[in-house]
C-alpha positions in Angstrom: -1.5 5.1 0.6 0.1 5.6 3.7 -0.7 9.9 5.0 1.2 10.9 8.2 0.7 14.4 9.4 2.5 16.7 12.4 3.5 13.2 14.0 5.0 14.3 17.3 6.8 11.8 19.8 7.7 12.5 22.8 9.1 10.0 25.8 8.0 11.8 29.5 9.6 15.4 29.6 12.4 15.0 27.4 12.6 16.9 24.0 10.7 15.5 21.4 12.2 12.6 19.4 9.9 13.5 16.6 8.7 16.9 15.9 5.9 17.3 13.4 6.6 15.0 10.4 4.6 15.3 7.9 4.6 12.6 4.8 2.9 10.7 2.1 3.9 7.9 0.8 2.0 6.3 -2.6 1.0 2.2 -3.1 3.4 1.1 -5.5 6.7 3.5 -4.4 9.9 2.6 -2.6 10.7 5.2 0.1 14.0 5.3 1.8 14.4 7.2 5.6 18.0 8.1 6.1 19.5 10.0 9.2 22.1 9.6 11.9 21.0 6.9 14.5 19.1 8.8 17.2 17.2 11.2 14.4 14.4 9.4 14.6 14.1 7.0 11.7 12.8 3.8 13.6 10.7 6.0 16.0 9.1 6.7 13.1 8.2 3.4 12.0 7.6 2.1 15.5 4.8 4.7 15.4 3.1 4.0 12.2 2.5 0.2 13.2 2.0 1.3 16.8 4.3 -0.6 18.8 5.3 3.1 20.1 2.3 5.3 21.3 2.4 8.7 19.1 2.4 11.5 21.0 0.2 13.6 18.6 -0.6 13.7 15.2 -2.8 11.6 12.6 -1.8 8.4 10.7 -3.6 7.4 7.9 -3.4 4.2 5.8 -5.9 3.9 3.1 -7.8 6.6 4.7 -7.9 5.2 7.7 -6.8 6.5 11.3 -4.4 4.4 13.0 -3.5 6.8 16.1 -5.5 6.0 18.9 -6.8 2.4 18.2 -7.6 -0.1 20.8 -8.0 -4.0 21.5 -9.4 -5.5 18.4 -9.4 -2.1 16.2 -5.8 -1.8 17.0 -5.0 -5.8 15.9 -7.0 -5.7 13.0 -5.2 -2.6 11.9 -1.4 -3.9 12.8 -2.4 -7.5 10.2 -2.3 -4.6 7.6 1.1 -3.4 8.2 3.7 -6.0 7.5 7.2 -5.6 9.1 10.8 -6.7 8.2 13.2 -6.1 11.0 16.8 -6.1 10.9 17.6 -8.8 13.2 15.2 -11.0 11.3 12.8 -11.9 14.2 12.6 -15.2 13.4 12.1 -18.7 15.6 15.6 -20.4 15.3 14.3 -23.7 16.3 10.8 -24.0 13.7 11.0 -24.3 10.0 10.8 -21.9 7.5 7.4 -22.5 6.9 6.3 -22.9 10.1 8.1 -18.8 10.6 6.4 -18.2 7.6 3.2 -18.8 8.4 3.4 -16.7 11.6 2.2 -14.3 9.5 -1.3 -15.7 9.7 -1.5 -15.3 13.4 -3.8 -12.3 13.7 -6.0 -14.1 11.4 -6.7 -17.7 13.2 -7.7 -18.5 16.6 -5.3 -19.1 19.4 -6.0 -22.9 19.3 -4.8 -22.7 15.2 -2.0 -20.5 16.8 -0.4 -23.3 19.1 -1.7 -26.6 17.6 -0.4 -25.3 14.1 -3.2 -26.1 11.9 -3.3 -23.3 9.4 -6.2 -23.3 6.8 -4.8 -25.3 3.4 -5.0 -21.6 1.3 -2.8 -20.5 3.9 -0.3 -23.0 3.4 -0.3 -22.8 -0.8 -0.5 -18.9 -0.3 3.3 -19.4 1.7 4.2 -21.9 -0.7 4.0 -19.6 -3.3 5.6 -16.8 -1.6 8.4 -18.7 -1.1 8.4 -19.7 -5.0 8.7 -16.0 -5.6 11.6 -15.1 -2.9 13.5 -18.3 -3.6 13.9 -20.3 -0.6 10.5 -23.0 -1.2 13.5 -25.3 -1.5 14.4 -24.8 2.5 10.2 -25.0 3.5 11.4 -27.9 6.1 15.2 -26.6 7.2 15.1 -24.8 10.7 15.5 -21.5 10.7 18.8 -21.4 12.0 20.2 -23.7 9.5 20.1 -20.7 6.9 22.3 -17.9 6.1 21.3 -14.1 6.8 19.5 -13.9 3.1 18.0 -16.4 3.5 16.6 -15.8 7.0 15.7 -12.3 5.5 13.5 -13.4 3.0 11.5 -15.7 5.1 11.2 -12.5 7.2 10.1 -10.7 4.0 7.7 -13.3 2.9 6.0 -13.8 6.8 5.3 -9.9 6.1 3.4 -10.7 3.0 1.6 -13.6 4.7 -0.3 -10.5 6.8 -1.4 -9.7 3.0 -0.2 -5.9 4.3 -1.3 -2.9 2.4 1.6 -1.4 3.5 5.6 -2.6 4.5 7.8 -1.7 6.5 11.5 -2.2 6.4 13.8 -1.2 9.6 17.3 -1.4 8.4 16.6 -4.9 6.2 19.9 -5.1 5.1 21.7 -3.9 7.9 23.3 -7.4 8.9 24.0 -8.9 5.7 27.3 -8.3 3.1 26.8 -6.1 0.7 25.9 -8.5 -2.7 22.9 -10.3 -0.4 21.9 -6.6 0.8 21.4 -5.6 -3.1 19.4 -8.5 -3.3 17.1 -7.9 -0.6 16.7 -4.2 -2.0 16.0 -5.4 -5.8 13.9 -7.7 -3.8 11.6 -5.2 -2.1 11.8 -3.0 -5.2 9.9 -5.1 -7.5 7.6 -6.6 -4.6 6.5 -3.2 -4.0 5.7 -2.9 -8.2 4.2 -6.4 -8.1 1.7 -6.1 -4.8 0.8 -2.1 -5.6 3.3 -1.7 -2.3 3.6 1.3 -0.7 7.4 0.4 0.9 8.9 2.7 3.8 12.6 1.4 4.3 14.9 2.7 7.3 18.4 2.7 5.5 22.2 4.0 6.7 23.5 2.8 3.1 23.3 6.2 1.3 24.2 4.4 -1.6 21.6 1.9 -1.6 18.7 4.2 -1.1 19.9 6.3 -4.2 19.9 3.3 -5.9 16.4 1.3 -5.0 14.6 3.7 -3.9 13.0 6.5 -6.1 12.1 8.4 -3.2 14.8 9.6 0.0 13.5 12.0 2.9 16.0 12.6 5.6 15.5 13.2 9.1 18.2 15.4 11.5 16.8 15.7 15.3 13.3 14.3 14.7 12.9 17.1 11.6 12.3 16.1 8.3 15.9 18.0 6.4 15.5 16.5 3.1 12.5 15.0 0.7 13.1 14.2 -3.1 14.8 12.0 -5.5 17.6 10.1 -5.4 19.1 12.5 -8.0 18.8 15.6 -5.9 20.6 13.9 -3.4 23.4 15.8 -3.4 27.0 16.9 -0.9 24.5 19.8 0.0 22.0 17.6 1.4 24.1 15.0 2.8 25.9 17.7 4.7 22.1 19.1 5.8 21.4 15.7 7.4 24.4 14.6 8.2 27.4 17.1 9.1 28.8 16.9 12.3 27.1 13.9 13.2 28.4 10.8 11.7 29.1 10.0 8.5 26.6 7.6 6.4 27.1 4.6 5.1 28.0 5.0 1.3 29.0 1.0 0.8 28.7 0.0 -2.9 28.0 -3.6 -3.4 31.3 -6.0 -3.7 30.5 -8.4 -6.7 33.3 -10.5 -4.8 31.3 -10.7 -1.5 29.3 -13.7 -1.0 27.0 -15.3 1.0 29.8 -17.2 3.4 30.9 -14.0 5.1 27.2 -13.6 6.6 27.4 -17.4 7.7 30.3 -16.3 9.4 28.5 -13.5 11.1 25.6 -15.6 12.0 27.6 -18.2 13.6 29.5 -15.7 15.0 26.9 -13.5 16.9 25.3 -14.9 20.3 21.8 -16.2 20.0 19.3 -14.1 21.3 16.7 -16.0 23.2 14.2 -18.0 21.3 10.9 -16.8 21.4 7.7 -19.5 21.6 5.1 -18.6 18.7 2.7 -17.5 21.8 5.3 -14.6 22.3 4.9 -13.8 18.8 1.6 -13.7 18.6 1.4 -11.5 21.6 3.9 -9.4 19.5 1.3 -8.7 16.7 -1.6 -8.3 19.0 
């Protein structure tokens, strides 16, 4: 169970970004955190697996304190919180299994790290992972041989390899067309019933989170507007969280849309510099 309360963050003098949230999310539920960009959403997640510094406030997972960890207490807390990101943070030119088992970094030694020699349970635990997401078929393709599902779920299961006792999701679905962004919901939806989850998603598609999730809080200005069901998400509250900002997404999946249009967008958008798996080990240090 994940317990945040009066979680404050601020960045120098500047108003807060967030201002007091307080939230508890249960294992096994599927959360959605909507808002305009800028309310706060991924500050908010950044927090809870402490790549950003809180400013005040507790976070609790399991009952146990996360603000204020250091060094080793800080690692062994982050291999607990597994993270899918929307840009898929993977290593374009190692394999699907070899991204997939970056997940065990925080738990071998730097010399397993760089020569690659992961323990053989590691290995049939990713296998198996893979089984379940449906890509063990691509274990030996590059990573930027696949399409943006595809590279999503490898993000999804390299999560899982942490064997987290809590996920986070920061706009999964964000860069794929809508039929493959249904299937990464459904997908985190019955994870979540499966591994006793608790699953905190950062979502613009309205319609999505009142569909996947059972449980939407919105944020306006670092406030928390809006926390309930997806069937009290009503005009009223969209307007609450929304009006005069921007207007959500409310994109309802195309059962005509498939999987070529996010080949396109891959091939399309410029390749981001390709990290070595030392960087990403620093990452989840």
């Amino acid at each position: 169970m994940l317990e945040i309360s009066k979680l404050v963050k601020r960045y120098g003098h500047d108003e807060a970004v967030l201002k007091g949230l307080d939230l508890v999310v249960e294992d096994n539920s599927v959360v959605a955190i909507v808002g305009a960009s800028g309310a706060g959403k991924s500050t908010m997640l950044r927090c809870i697996n402490r790549l950003v510094e809180p400013s005040s406030g507790s976070i609790r997972l399991n009952g146990n304190e996360l603000v204020n960890l250091r060094g080793a207490a800080l690692r062994r807390a982050r291999r607990k919180i597994g993270m899918v990101f929307q840009g898929f943070n993977l290593i374009d030119r190692l394999t699907v299994m070899e991204n997939v088992l970056a997940g065990r970094l925080g738990y071998v030694s730097l010399y397993q790290a760089i020569s690659r020699r992961y323990p053989q349970a590691d290995i049939e635990r990713a296998f198996q992972l893979m089984e379940r997401v449906g890509i063990a078929q691509y274990a030996n393709k590059r990573a930027d041989e696949l399409s943006g599902g595809e590279r999503q779920r490898v993000g999804v299961v390299r999560a899982l390899m942490q064997e987290p006792e809590l996920l986070l999701a920061d706009e999964p679905t964000a860069s794929l067309d809508p039929r493959t962004s249904e299937q990464i919901m459904m997908l985190l939806q019955s994870l979540a019933s499966e591994l006793s989850l608790p699953v905190l998603i950062n979502i613009h598609n309205v319609a999505q989170a009142k569909t996947y999730t059972e449980r939407i809080v919105g944020l306006r200005h670092g406030k928390m507007i809006f926390d309930g069901k997806p069937a009290e998400f009503d005009k009223d509250a969209l307007d609450a969280i929304y009006g005069g900002i921007e207007a959500p997404d409310e994109t309802v999946s195309d059962p005509q849309a498939t999987e070529q249009q996010t080949d396109k967008q891959h091939a399309d958008k410029p390749r981001q510099r390709d990290k070595g798996l030392d960087e990403v080990k620093h990452d989840q240090a």
